[in-house]
C-alpha positions in Angstrom: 25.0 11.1 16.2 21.4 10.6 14.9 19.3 9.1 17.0 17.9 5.4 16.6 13.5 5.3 16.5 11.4 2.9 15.3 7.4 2.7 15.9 4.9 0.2 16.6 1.3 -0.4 17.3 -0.1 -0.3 20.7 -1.6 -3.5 20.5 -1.6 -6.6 17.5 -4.4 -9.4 17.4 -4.3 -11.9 14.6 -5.4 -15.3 14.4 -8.7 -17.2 13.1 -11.8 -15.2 14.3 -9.3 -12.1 15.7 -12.2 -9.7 14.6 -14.8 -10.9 17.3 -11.3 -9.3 19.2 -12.9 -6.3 18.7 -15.2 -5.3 21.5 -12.3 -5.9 23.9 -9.8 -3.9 21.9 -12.4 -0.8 22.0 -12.4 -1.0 25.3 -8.6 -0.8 25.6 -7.8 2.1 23.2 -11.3 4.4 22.9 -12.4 7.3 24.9 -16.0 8.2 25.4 -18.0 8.1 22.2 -19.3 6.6 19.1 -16.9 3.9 17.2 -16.8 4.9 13.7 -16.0 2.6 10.8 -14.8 3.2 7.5 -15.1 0.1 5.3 -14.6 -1.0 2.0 -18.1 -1.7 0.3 -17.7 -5.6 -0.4 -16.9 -6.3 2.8 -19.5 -4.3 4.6 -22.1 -7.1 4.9 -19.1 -9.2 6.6 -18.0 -6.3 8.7 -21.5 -5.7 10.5 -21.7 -9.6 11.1 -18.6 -10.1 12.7 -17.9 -6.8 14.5 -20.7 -7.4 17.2 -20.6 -3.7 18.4 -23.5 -1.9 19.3 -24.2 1.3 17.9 -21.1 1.6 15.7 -21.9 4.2 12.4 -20.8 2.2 9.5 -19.0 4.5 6.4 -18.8 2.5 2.7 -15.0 4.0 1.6 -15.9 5.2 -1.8 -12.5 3.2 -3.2 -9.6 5.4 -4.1 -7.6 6.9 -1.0 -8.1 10.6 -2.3 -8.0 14.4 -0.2 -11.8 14.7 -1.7 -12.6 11.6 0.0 -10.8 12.1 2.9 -12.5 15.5 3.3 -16.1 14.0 2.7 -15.5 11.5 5.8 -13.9 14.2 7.7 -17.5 15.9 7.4 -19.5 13.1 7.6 -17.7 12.5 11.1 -17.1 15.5 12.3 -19.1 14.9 15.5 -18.5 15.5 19.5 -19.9 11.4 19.6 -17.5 9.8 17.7 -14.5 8.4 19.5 -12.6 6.1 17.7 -12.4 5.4 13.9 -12.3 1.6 12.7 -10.7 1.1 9.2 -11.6 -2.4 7.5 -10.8 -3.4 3.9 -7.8 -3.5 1.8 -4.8 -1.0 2.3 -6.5 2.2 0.8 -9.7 1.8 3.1 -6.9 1.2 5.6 -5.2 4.8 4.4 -8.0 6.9 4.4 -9.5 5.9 7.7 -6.0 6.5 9.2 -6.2 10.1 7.7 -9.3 10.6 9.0 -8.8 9.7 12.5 -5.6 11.9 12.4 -7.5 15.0 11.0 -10.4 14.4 13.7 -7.5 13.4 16.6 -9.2 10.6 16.9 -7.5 6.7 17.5 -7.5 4.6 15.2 -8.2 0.9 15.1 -7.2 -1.2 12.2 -9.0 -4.6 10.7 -7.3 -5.5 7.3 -9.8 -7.9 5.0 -7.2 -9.0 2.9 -3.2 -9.3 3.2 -2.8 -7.1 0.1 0.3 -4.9 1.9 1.8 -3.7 5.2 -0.2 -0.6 5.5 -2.4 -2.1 8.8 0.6 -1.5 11.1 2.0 2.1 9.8 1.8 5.5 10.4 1.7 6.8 6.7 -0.6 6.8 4.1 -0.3 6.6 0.7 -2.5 9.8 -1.2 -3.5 9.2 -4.7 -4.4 11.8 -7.2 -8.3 11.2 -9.5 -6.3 9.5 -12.0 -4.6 7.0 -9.6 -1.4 8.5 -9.6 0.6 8.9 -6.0 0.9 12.7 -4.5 2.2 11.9 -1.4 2.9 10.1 1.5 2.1 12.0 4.9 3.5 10.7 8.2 1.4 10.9 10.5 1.2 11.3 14.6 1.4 7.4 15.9 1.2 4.1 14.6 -2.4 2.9 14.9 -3.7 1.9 18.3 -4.6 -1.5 17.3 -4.3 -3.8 14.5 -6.8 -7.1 13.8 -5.4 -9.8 11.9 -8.7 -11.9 11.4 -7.0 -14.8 9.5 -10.3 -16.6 9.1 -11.1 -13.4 6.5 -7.8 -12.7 5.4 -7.9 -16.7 4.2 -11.0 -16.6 2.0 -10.3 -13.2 0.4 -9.0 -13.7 -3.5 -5.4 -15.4 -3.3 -4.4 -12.8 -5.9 -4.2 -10.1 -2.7 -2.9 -12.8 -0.6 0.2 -13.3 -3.4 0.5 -9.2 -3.8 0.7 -9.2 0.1 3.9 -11.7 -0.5 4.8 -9.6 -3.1 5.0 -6.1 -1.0 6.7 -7.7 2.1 9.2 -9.6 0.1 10.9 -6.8 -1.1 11.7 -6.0 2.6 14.6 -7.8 2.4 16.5 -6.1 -0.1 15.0 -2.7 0.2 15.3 -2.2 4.3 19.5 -3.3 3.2 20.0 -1.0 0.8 18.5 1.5 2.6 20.9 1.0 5.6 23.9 0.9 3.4 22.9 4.0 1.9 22.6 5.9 4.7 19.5 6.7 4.7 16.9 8.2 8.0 13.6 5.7 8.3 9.9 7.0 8.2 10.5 8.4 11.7 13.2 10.6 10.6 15.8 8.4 12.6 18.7 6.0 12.0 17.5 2.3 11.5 17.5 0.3 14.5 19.0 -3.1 14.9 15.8 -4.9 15.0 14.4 -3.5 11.8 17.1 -5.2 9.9 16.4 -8.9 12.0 12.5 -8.1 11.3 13.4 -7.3 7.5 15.4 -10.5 7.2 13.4 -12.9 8.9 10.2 -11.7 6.5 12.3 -12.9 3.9 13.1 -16.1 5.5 9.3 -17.1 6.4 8.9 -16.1 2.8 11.1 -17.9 1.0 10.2 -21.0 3.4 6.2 -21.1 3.8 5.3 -18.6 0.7 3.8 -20.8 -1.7 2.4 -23.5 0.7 0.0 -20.9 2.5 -0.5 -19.6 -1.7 -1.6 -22.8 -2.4 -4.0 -23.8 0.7 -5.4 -20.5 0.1 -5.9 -21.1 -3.1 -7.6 -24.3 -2.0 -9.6 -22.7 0.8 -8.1 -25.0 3.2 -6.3 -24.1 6.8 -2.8 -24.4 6.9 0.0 -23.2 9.9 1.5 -21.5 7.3 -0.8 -19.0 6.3 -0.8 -17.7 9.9 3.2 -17.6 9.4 3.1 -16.2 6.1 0.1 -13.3 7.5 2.5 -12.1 10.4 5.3 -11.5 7.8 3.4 -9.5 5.7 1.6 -7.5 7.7 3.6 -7.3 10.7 7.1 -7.9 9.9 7.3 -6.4 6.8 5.0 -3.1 8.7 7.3 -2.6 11.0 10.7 -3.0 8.9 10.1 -1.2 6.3 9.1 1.9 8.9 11.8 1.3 10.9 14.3 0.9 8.6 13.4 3.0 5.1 12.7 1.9 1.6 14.3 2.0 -1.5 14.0 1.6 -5.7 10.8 -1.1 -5.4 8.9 1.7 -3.7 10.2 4.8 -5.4 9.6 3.3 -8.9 5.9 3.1 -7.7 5.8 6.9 -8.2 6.9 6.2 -12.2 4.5 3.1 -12.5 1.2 4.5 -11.1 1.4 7.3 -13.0 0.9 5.5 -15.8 -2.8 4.5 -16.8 -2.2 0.4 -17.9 -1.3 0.1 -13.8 -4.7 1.1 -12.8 -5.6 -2.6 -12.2 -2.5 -4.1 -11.0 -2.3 -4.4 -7.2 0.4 -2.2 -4.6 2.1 -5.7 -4.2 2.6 -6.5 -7.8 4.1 -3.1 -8.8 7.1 -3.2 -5.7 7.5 -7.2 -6.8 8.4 -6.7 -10.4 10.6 -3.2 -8.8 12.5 -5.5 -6.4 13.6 -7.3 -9.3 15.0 -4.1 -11.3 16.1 -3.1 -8.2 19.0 -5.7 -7.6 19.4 -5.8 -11.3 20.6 -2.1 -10.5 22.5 -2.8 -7.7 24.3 -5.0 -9.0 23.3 -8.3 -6.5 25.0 -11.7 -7.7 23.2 -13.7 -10.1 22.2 -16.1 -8.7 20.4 -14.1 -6.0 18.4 -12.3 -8.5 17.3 -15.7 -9.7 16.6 -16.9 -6.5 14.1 -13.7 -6.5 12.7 -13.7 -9.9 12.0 -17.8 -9.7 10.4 -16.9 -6.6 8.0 -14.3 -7.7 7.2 -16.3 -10.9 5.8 -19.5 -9.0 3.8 -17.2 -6.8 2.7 -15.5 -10.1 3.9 -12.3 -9.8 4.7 -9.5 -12.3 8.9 -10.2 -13.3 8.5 -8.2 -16.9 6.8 -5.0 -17.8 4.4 -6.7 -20.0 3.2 -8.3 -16.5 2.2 -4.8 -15.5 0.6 -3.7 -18.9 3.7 -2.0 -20.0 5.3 -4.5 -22.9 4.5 -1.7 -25.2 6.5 0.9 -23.8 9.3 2.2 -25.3 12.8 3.9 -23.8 11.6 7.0 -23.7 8.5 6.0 -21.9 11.2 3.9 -19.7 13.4 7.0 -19.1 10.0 9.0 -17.3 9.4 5.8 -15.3 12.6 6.5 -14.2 13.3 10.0 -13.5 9.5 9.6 -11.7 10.9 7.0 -9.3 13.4 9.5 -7.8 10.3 12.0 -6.1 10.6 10.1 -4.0 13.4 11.4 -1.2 14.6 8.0 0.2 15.7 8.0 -3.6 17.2 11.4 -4.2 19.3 11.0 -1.4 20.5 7.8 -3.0 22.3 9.6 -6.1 24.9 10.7 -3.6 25.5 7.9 -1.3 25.4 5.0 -4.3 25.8 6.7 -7.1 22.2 6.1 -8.6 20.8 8.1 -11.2 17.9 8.2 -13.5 19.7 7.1 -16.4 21.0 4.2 -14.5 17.5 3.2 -13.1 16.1 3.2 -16.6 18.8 0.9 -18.0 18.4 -1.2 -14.8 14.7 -1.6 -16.2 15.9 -2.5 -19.7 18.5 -5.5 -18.4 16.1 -6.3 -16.3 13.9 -7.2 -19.5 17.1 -8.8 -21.1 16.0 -11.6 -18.5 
């Protein structure tokens, strides 16, 4: 029998001002030496205000979650006096500090800036190529040591990462199912636990509940209960189900979509929404279900059509690569067996799915 495992952080902070958090949550998870951060470049100013910790060296992520840019941090810090790396920004800055503090055997604190995507809580990363395209996703040692949910930032970032955030946890709850019912091991190499399928639903619920009321009061840069609900589901919740408990078609088809060069300005969140919708147009879900899903999507503004995503031109061949793309990805391949998916079927998925 395979053994159940699921993963978490050692320690999770959110809340309005969770980033003054900091000093203490040093304290809990670093050794001797030098904190480290790697941060985005538009939040740097913000960063050093808030962070309040003396002596920490301050890295500008240069923007794309490459091996050449993991490699020039991994030589920048490359020094007996650093002893934890902080990663704060959106979920590439988030990647790329995570692969640094693996490559150094460092821990690794996380401080999300926006609420873009579940990468804060994770153990992977996702490695692009110069031209934006996905290479692949390494698992690495442990989940980070801390994450730091400062709600007060996450709140005044653009909504449009707050409604991709949505976006990426929503498809939770159909991909962690499918997933199960297919079979399939979870990022740790185990069968899905129990609790990843109650974490997977219950992001849906909040979701479906409080999604557009914490859209619009961020929108209206106004405090509202359920922004702080809407935050935990997509960062933690959706984090820890999707690890726990696998992926399916929304993810794999990002391997089809960022390969192609109209993407290169549509957000992580916005891809996997308009791929939820293809996939339970492929699997077949009720109808009304799938337009419980696309309605949903398109009164948060989310992508539901390929012309969302800069692909309206496209044509069936085009549609075919997107398709046979999508299953690099393993939780896919091993999908063809267990449900009977195949490229051919994805790709007319993707056409009915335009029929809509």
């Amino acid at each position: 029998m395979t053994m159940r495992i699921i993963g978490f952080p050692s320690l999770y902070v959110q809340g309005p001002g969770a980033l003054r958090e900091l000093p203490r949550c040093l304290d809990a998870v670093a050794g001797r030496g030098t904190p480290a951060a790697i941060v985005d470049p538009f939040v740097a100013p913000l960063f050093r205000d808030l962070s309040d910790v003396e002596g920490m060296k301050v890295i500008e992520f240069a923007g794309e979650c490459t091996m050449g840019e993991i490699s020039r941090l991994v030589a920048t810090l490359r020094d007996d006096s650093i002893g934890v790396i902080l990663g704060a920004g959106g979920g590439k800055a988030l990647d790329t500090a995570k692969m640094v503090a693996h490559e150094l055997g460092l821990p690794i604190i996380i401080a999300p800036t926006v609420a873009s995507s579940d990468a804060p809580t994770s153990r992977i990363a996702a490695i692009y190529d110069d031209h934006h395209r996905i290479i692949s996703v390494p698992r690495l040692r442990r989940n980070p040591d801390a994450v730091i949910v400062d709600t007060d930032i996450i709140r005044k970032a653009p909504a449009r990462f707050f409604a991709a955030g949505i976006g990426d946890a929503i498809t939770k709850k159909y991909e962690v199912a499918e997933s199960v019912r297919a079979g399939n091991l979870n990022f740790f190499d185990g069968a899905p636990v129990g609790l990843a399928l109650l974490l997977a639903e219950e992001c849906g619920a909040v979701l479906y509940r409080d999604a557009e009321a914490a859209l619009t009061a961020v929108r209206e840069g106004r405090e509202d209960p359920a922004i702080e609900r809407v935050v935990e589901a997509t960062v933690l919740y959706s984090g820890l189900a999707f690890e726990g408990g696998g992926l399916s078609v929304a993810h794999g088809m990002l391997r089809g979509l960022t390969a192609r060069p109209e993407t290169l300005t549509v957000l992580h969140g916005e891809l996997v929404a308009y791929g939820v919708l293809v996939q339970e147009v492929l699997a077949g879900s009720p109808p009304d279900e799938i337009k419980r899903l696309r309605d949903f999507l398109t009164r948060l503004g989310l992508p539901v059509s390929l012309t969302q995503i800069g692909l309206g031109r496209v044509g069936r061949e085009a549609i075919d690569r997107i398709a046979a793309m999508t299953f690099e990805a393993n939780y896919i391949a091993s999908q063809t067996a267990a449900r009977g998916i195949t490229p051919s079927s994805l790709a007319q998925a993707i056409v009915d799915t335009e029929a809509l």
